[in-house]
LODREN-695455 format. One record per residue: residue number from 1; x, y, z of N, C-alpha, C in turn; residue in three letters. Coordinates in Angstrom, 2 decimals. Atoms other than C-alpha are relative to their C-alpha. Layout:
# LODREN-695455
NODE num      nu      nv      nw     cau     cav     caw      cu      cv      cw residu
NODE NUM       X       Y       Z       X       Y       Z       X       Y       Z    ALA
...
END
This chain:
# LODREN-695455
NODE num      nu      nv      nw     cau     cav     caw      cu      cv      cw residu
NODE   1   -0.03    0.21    1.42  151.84   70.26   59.24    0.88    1.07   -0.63    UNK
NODE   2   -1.08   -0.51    1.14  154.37   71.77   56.94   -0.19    0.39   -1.19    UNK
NODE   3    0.42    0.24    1.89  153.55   73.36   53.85    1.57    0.47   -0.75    UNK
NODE   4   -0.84   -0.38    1.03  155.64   74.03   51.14    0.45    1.59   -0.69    UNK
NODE   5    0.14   -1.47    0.60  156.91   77.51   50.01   -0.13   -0.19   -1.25    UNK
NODE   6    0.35    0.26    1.49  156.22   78.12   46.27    1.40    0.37   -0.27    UNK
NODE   7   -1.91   -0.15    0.88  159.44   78.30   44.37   -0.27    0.61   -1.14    UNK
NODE   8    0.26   -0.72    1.35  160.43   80.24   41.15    0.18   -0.77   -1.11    UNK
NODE   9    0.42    1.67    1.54  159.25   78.00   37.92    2.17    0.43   -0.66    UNK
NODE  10   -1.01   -0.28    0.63  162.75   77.62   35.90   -0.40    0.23   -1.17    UNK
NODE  11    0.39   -1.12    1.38  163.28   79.56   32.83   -0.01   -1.22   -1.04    UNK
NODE  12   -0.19    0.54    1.34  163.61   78.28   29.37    0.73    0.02   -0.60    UNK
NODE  13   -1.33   -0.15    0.69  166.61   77.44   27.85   -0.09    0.06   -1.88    UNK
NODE  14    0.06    0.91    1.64  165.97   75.50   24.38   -1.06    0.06   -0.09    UNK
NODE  15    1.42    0.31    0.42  162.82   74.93   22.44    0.07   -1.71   -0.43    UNK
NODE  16   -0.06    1.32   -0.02  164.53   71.31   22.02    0.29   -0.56    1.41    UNK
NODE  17   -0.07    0.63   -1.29  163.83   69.02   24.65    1.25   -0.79    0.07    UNK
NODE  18   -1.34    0.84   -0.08  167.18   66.73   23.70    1.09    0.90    1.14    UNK
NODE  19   -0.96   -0.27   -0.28  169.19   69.67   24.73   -0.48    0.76    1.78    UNK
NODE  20    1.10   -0.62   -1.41  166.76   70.36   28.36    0.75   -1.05    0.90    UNK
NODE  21    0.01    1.42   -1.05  168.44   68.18   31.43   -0.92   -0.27    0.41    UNK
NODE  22    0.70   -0.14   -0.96  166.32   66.46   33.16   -0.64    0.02    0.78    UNK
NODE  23    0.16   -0.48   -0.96  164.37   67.73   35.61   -0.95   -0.41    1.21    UNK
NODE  24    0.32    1.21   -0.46  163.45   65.69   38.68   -0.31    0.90    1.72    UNK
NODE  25    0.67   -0.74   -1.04  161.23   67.58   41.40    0.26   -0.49    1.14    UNK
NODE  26   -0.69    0.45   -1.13  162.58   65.32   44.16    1.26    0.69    0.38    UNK
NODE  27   -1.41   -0.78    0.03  165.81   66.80   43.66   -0.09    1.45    0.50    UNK
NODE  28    0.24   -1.52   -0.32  164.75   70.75   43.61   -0.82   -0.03    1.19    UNK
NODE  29    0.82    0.15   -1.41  162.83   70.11   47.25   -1.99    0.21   -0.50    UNK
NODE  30    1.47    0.21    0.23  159.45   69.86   45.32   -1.11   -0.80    0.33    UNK
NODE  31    0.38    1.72    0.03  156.83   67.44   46.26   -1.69    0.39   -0.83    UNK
NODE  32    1.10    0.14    0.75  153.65   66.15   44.87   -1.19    0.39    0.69    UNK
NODE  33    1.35   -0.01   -0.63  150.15   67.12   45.30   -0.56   -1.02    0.79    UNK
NODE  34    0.22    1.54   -0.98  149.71   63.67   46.35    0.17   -0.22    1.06    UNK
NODE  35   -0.77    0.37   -1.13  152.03   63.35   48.73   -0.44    1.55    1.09    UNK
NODE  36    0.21   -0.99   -1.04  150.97   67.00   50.61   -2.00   -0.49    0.18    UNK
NODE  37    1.48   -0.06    0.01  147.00   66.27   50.13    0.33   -1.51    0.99    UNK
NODE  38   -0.13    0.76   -0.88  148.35   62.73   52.30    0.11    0.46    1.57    UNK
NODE  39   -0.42   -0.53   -0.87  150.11   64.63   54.56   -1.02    0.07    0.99    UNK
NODE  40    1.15   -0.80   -1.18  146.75   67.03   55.47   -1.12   -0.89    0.29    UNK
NODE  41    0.83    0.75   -0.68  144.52   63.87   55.81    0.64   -0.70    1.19    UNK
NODE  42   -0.40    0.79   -1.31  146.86   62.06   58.02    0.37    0.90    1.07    UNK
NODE  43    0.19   -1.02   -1.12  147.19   65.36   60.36   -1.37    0.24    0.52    UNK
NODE  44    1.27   -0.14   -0.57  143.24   65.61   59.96   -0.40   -1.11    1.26    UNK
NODE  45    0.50    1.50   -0.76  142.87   61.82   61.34    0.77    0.03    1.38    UNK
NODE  46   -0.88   -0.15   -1.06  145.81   62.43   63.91   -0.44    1.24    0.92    UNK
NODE  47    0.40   -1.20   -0.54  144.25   65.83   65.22   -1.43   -0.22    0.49    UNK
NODE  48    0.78    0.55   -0.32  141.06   64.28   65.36   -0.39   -0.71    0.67    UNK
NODE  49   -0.04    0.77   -1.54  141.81   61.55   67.70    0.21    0.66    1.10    UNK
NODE  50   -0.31   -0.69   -0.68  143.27   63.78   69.66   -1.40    0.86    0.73    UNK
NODE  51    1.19   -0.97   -0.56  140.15   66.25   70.05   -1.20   -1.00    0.21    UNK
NODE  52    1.61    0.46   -0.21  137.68   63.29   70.33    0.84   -0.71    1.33    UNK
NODE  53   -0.19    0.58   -1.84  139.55   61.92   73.70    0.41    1.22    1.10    UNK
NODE  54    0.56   -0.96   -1.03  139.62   65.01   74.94   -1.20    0.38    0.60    UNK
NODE  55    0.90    0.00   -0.32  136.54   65.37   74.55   -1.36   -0.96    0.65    UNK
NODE  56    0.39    0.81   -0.80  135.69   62.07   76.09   -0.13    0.48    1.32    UNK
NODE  57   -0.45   -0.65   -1.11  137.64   63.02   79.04   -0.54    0.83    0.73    UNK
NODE  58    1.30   -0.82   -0.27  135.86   66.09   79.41   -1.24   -0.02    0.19    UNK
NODE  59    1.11    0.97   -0.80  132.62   64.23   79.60    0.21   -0.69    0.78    UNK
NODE  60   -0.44    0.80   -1.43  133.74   62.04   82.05    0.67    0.67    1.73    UNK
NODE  61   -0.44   -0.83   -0.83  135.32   64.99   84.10    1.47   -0.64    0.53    UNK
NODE  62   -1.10    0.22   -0.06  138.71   63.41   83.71    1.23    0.76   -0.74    UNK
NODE  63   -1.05   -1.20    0.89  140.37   66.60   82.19    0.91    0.29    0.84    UNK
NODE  64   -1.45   -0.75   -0.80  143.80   67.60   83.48    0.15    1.60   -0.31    UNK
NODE  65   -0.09   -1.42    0.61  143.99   71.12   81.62   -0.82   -0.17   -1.26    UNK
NODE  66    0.76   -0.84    0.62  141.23   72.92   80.11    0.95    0.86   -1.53    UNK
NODE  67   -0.88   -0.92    1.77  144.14   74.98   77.54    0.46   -1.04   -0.84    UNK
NODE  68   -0.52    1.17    1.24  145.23   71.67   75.90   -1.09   -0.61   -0.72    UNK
NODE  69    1.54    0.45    0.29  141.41   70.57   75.45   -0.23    1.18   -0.97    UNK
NODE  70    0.25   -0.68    1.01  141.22   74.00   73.49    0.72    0.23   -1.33    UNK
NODE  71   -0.97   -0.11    1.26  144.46   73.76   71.53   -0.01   -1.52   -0.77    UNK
NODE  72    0.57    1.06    0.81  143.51   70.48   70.19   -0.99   -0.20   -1.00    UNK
NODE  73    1.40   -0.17    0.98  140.08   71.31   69.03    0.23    1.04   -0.87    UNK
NODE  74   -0.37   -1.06    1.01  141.70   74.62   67.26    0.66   -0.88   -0.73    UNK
NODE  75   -1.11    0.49    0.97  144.42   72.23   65.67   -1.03   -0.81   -0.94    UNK
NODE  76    0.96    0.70    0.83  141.21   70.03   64.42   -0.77    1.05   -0.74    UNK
NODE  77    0.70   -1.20    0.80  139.57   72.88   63.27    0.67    0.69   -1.27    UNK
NODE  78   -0.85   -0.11    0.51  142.62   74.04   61.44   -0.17   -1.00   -1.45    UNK
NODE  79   -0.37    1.25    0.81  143.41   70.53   59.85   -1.38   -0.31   -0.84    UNK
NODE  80    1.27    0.08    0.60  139.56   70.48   58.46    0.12    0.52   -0.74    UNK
NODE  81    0.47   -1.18    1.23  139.59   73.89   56.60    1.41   -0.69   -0.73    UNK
NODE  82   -1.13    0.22    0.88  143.00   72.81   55.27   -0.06   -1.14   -1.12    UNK
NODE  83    0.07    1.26    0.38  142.02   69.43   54.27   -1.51    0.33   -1.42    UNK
NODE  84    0.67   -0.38    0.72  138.88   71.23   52.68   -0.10    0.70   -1.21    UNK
NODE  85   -0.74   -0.86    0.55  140.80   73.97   51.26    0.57   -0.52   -1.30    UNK
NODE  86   -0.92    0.60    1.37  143.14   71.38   49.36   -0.95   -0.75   -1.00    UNK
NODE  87    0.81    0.44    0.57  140.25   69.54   48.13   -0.70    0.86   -0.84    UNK
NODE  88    0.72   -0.88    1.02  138.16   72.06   46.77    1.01    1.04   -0.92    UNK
NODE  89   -0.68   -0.77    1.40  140.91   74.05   44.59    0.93   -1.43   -0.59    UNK
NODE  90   -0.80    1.19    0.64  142.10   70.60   43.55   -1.16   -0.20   -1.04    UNK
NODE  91    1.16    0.53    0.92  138.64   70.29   41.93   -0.41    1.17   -0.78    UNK
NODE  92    0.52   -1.27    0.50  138.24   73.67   40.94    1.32   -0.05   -1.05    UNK
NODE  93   -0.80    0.45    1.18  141.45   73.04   38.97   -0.18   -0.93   -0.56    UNK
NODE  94    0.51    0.72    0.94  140.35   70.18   37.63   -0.88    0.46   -1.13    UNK
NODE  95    0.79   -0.09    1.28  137.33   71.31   35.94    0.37    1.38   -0.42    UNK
NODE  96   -0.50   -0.99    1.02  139.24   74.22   34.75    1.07   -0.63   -0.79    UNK
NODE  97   -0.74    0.65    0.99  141.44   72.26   32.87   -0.84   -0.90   -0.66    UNK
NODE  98    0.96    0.52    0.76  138.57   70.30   31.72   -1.01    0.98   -1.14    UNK
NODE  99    0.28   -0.80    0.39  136.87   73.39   30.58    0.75    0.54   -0.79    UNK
NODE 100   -0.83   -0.38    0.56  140.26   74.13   28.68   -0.49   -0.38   -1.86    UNK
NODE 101   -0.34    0.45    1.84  139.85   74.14   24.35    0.80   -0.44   -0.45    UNK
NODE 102   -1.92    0.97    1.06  142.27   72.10   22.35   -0.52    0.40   -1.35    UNK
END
């Protein structure tokens, strides 16, 4: 999985938006929350298969290597907290912007 480095916000030119190009986050290598919170479920689900036929295997005593049986279940382990990670400060920003005064 791939994350994203954070980039530096652009400044402020105008206080009129007519005279603002613009500005189209596909373009500057930005992507959406959407599209990375996809990402870390479809690595969870893909990392997951992975560590549950190993761990078939391993019940069955059809394991080839013991170190790939552990670097699988670390990569699932990984892909969980990450997947957890993005979820819970996605919601923790939410209800702080809900919590916001107008």
């Amino acid at each position: 999985m791939y994350l994203v480095p954070l980039t530096s916000l652009p400044s402020i030119q105008s206080k009129d938006p007519a005279q603002q190009p613009e500005q189209n986050p596909s373009l500057e290598g930005g992507r959406s929350f959407s599209s990375i919170m996809q990402e870390a479920i479809d690595t969870l689900a893909q990392t997951r298969e992975a560590a549950q036929a190993d761990a078939y295997n391993l019940a069955t005593g059809d394991i080839g290597s013991l170190h790939s049986l552990m670097i699988n279940s670390a990569l699932e382990a990984t892909a969980v907290e990450t997947a957890v990670q993005l979820t819970s400060r996605a919601v923790g920003a939410y209800k702080e912007i809900m919590q916001m005064q107008i």
